[in-house]
MMTF fields as JSON, N, C-alpha, C and O atoms, coordinates in Angstrom:
{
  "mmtfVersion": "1.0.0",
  "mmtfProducer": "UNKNOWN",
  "numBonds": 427,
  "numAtoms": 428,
  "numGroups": 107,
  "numChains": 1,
  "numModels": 1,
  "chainsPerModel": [1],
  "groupsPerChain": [107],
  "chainIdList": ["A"],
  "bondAtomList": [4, 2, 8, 6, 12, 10, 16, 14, 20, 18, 24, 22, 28, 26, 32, 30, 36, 34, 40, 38, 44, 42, 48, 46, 52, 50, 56, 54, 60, 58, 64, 62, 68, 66, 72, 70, 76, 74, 80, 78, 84, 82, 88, 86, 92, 90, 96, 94, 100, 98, 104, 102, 108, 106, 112, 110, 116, 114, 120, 118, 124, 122, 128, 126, 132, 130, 136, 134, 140, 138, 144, 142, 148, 146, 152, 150, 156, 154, 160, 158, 164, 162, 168, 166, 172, 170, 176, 174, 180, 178, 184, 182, 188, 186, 192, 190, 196, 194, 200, 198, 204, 202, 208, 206, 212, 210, 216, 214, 220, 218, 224, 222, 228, 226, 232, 230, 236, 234, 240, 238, 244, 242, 248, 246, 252, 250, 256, 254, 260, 258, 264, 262, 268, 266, 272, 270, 276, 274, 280, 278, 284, 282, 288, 286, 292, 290, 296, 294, 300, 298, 304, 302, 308, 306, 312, 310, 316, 314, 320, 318, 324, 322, 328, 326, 332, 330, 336, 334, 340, 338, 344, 342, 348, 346, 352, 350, 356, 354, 360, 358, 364, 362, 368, 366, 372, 370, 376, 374, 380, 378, 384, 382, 388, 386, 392, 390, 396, 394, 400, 398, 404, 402, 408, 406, 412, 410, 416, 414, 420, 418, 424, 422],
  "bondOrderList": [1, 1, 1, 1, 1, 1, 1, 1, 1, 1, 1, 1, 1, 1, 1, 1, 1, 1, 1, 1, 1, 1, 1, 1, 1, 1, 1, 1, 1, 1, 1, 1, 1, 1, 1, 1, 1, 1, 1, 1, 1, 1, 1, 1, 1, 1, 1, 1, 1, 1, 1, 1, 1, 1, 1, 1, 1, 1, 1, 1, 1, 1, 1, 1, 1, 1, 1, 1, 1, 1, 1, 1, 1, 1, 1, 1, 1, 1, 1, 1, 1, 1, 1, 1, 1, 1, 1, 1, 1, 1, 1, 1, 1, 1, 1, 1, 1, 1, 1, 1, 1, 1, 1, 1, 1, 1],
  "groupList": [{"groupName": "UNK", "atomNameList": ["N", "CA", "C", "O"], "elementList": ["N", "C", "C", "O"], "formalChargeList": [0, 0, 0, 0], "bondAtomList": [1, 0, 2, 1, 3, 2], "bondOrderList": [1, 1, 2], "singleLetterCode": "X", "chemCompType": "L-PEPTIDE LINKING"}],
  "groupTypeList": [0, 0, 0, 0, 0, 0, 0, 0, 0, 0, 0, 0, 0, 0, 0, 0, 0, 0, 0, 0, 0, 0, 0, 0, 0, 0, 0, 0, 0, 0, 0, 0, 0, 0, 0, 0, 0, 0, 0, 0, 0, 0, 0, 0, 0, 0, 0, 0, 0, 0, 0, 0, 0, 0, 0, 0, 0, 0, 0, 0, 0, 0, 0, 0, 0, 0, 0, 0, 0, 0, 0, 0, 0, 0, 0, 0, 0, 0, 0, 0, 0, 0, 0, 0, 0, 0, 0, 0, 0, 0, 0, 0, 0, 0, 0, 0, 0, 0, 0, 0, 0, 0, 0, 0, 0, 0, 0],
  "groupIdList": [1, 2, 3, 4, 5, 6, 7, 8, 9, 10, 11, 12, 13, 14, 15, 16, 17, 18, 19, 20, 21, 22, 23, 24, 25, 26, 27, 28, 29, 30, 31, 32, 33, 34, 35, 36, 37, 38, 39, 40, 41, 42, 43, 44, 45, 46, 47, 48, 49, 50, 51, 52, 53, 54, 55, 56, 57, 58, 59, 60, 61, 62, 63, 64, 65, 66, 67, 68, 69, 70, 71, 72, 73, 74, 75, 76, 77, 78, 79, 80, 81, 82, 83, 84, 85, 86, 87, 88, 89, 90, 91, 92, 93, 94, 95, 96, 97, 98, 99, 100, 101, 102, 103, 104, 105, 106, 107],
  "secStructList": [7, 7, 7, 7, 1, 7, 7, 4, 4, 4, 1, 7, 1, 1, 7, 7, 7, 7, 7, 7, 7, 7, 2, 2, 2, 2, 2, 2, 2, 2, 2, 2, 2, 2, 1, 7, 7, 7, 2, 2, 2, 2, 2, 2, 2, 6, 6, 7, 7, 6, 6, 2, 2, 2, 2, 6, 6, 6, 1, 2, 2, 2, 2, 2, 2, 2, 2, 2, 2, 2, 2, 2, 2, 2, 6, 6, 6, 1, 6, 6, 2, 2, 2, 2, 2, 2, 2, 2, 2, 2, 7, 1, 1, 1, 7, 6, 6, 6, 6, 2, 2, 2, 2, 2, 2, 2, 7],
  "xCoordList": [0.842, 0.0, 0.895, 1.746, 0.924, 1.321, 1.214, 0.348, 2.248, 1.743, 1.595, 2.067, 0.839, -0.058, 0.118, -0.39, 1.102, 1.443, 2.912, 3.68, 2.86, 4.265, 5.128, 5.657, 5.833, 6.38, 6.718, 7.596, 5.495, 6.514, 7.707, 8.131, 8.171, 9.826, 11.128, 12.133, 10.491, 11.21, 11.129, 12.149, 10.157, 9.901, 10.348, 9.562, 11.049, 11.196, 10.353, 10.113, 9.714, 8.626, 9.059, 8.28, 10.476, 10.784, 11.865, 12.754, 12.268, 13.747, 15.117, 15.18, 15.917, 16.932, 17.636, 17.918, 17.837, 19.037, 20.518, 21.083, 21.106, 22.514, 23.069, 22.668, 24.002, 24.332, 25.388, 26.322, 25.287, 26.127, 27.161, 26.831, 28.528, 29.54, 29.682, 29.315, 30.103, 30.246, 31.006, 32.094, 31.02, 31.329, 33.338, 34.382, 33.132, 35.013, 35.551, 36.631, 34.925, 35.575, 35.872, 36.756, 34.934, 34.736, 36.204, 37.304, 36.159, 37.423, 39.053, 40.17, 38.435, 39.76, 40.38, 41.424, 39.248, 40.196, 40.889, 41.788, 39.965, 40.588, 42.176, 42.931, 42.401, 43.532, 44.583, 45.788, 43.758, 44.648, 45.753, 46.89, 44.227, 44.529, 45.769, 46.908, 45.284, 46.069, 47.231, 48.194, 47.363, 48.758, 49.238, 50.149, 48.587, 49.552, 49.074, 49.301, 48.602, 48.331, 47.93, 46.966, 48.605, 47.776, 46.682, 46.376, 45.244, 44.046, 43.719, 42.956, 44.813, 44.419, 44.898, 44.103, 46.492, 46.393, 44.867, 44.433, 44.537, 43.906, 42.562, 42.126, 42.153, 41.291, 41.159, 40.337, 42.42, 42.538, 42.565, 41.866, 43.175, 42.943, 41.353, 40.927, 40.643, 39.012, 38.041, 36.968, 38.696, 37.89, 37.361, 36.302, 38.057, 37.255, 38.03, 39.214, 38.01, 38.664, 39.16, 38.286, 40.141, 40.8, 39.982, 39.978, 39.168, 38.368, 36.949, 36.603, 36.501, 35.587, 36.142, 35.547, 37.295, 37.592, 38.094, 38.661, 38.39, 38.697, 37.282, 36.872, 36.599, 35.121, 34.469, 33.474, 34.534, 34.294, 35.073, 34.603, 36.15, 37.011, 36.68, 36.916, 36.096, 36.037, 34.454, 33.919, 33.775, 32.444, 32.117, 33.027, 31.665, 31.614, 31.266, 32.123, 30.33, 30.853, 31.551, 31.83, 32.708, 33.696, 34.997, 35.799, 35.105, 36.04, 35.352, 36.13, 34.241, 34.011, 34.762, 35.428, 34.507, 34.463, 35.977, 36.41, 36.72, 38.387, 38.612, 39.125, 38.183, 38.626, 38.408, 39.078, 37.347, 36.594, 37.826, 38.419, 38.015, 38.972, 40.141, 40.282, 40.898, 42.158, 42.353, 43.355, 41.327, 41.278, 41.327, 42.215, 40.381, 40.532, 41.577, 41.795, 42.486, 43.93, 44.493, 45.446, 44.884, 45.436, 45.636, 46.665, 44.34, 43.667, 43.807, 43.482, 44.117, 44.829, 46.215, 46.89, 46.849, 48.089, 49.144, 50.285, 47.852, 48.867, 48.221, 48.436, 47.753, 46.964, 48.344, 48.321, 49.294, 50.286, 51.759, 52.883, 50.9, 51.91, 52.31, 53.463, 51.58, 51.769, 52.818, 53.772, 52.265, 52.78, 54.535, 55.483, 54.346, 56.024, 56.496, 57.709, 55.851, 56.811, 57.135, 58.195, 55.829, 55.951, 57.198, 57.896, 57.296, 58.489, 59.975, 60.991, 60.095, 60.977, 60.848, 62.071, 60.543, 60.562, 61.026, 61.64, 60.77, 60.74, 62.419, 63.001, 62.998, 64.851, 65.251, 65.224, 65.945, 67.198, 68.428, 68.839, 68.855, 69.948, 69.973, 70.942, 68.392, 68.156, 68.949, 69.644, 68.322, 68.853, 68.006, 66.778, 69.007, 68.232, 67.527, 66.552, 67.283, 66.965, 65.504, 64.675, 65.644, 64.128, 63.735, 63.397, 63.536, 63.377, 62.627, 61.678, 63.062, 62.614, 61.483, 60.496, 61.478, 60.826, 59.516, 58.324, 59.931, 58.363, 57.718, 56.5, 58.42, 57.738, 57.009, 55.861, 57.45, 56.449, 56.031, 55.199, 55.821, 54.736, 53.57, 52.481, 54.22, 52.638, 52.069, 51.057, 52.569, 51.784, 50.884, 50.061],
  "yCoordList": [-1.164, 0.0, 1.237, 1.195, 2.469, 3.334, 4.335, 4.312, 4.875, 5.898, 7.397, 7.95, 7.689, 8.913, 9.9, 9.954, 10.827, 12.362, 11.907, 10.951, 12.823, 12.902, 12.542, 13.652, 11.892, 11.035, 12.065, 12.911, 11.523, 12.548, 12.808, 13.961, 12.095, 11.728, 12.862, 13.306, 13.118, 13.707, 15.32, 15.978, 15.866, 16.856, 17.853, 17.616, 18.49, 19.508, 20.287, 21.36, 19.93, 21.442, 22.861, 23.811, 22.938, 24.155, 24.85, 24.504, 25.423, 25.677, 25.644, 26.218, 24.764, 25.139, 26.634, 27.131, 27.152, 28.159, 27.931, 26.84, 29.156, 28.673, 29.309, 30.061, 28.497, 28.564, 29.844, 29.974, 30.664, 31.71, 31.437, 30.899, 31.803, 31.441, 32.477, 33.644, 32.105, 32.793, 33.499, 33.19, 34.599, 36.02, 35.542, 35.851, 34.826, 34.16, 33.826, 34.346, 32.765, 32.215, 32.814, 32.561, 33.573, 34.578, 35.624, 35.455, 36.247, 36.797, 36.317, 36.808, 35.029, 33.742, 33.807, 34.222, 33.201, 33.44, 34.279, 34.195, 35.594, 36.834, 37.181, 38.025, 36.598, 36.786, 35.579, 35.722, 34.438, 33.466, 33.614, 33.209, 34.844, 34.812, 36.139, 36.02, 37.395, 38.589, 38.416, 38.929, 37.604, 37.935, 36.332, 35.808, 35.752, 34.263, 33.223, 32.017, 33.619, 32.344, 31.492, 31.496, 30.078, 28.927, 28.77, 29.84, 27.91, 28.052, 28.402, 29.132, 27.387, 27.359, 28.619, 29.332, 29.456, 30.825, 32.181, 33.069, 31.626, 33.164, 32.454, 33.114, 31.439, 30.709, 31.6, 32.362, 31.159, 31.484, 32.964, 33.527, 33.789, 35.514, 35.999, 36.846, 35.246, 35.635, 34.366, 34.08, 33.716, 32.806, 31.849, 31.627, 30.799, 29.913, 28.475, 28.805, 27.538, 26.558, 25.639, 25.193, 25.33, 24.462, 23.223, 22.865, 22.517, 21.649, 22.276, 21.876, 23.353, 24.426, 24.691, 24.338, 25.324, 25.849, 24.909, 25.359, 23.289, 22.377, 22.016, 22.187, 21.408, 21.455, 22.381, 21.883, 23.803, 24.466, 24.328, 24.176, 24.429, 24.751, 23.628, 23.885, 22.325, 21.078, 21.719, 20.89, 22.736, 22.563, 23.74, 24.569, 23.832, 24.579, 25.743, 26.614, 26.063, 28.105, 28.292, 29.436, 27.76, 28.072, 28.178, 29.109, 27.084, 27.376, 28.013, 28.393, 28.238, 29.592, 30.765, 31.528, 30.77, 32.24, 32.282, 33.138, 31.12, 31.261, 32.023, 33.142, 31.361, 30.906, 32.949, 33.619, 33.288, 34.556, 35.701, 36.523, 35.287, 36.074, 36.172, 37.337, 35.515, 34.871, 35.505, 36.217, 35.428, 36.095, 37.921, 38.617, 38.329, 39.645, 40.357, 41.552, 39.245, 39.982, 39.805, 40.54, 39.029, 38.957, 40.042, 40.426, 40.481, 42.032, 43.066, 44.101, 43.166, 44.406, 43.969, 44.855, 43.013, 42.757, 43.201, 43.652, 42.717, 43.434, 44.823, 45.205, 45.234, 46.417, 47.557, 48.247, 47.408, 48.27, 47.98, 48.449, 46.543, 46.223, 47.024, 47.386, 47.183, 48.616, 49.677, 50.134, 49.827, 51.098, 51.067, 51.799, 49.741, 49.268, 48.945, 48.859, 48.429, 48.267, 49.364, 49.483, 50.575, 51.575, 52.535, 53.185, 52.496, 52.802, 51.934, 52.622, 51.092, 50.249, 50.83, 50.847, 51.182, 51.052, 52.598, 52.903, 53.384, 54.78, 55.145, 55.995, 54.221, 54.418, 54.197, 53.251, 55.876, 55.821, 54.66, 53.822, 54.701, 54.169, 52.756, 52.184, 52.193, 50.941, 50.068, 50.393, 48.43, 47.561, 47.511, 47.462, 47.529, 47.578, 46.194, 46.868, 45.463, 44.227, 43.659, 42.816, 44.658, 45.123, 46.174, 46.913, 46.768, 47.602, 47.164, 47.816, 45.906, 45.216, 44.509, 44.653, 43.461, 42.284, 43.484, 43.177, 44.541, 45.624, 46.031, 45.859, 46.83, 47.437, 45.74, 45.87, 44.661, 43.569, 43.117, 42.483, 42.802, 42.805, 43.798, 43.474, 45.314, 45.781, 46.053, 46.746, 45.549, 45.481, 43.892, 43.886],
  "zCoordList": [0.0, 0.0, 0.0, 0.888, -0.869, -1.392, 0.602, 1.476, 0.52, 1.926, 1.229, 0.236, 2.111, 1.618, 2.658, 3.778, 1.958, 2.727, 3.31, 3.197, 3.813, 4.331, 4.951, 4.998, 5.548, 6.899, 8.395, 8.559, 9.46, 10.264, 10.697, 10.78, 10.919, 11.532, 10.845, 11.398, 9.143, 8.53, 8.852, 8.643, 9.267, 9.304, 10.883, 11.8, 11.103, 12.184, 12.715, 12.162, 13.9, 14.769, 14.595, 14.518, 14.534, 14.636, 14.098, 14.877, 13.479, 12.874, 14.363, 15.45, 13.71, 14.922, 14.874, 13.784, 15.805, 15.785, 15.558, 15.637, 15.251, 15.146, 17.17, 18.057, 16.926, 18.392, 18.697, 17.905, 19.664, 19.668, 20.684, 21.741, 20.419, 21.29, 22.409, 22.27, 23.262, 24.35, 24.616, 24.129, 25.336, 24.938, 25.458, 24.883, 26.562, 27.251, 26.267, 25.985, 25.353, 24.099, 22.598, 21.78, 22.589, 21.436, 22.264, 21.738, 23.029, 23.205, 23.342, 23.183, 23.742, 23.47, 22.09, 21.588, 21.7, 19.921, 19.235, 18.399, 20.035, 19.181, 19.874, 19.391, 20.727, 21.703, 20.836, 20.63, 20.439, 19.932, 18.668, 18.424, 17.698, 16.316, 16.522, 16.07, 17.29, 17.46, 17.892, 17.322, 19.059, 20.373, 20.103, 20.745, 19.204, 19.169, 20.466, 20.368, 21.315, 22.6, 22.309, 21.545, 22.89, 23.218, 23.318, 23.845, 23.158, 23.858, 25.376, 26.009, 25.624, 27.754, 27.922, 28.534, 27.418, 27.799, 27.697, 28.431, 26.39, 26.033, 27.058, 28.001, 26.823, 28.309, 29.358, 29.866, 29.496, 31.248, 31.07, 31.912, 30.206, 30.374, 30.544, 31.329, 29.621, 30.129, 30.5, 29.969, 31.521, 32.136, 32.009, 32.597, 31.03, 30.3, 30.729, 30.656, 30.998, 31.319, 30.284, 29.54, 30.11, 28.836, 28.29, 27.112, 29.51, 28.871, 27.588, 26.476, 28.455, 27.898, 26.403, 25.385, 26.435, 25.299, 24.842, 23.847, 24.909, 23.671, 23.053, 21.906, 24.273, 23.395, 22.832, 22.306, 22.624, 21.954, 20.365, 19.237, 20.76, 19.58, 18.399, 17.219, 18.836, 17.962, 17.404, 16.667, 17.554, 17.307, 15.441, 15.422, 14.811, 13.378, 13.982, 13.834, 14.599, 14.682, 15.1, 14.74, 16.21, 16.929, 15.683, 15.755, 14.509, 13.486, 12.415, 11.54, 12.209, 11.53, 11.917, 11.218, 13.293, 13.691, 13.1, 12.328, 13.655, 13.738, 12.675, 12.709, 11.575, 10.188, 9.658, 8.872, 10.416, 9.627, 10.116, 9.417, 12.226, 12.66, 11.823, 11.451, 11.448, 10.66, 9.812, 9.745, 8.779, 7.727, 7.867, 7.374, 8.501, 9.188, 9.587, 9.386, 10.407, 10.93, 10.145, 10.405, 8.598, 7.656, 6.697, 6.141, 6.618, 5.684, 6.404, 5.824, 7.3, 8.439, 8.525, 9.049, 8.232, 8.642, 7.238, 7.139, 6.074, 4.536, 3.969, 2.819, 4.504, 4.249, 3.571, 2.552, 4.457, 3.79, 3.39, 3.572, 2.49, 1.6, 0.292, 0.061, -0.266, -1.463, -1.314, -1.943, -0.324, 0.343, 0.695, 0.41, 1.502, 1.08, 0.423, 0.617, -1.103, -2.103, -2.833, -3.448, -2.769, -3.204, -2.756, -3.534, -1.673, -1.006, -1.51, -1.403, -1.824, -2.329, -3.693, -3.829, -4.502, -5.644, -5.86, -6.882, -5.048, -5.041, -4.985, -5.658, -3.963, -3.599, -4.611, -5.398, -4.536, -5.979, -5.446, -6.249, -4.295, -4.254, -3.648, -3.15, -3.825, -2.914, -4.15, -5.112, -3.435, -4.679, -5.578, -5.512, -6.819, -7.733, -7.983, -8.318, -8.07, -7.839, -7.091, -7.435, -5.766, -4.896, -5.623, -4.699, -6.567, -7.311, -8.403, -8.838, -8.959, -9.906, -9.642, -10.364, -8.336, -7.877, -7.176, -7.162, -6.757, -6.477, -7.392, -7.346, -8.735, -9.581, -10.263, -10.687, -10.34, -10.723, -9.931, -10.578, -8.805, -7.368, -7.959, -8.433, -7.76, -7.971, -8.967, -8.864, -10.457, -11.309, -11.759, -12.674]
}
């Protein structure tokens, strides 16, 4: 016999939420990605206990977030790369050589 309509089992009451990290851990990371710390250090700077922050860290928004932080301090970290090759490229009496490898960098 053919079943007719839908199966319940398949269907969800309610949309889940996404889970928000906690404000200790969310400042953990940013301590991890910025100042270089260990987990249990940047932990322990805002209160979070190493077991806490391993089970966090294994969970997908916790390496989102990482992944998003990371990227962020990366794009602030080369922001004034130009600027230094531009400067390199600018010295009459630098090497000529860094002179070369900038003016084709920034084109």
């Amino acid at each position: 016999m053919p079943m007719l309509g839908t199966p319940l089992a398949a269907s969800r009451r309610e949309p889940t939420r996404a889970v928000r990290l906690p404000e200790g851990v969310r400042l953990a990371i940013i301590d991890m990605v910025e100042l270089g710390d260990d987990f249990i250090l940047a932990g322990k700077r805002h209160g979070v206990k190493a077991q806490v922050m391993r089970r966090w860290l294994g969970r997908g928004e916790c390496i989102a977030f990482l992944r998003k932080e990371r990227s962020r301090f990366r794009q602030s970290a080369c922001a004034q790369n130009e600027a230094c090759l531009v400067q390199i490229r600018d010295t009459v009496d630098g090497n000529q050589m860094a002179r070369v490898a900038a003016i084709k960098t920034l084109e």
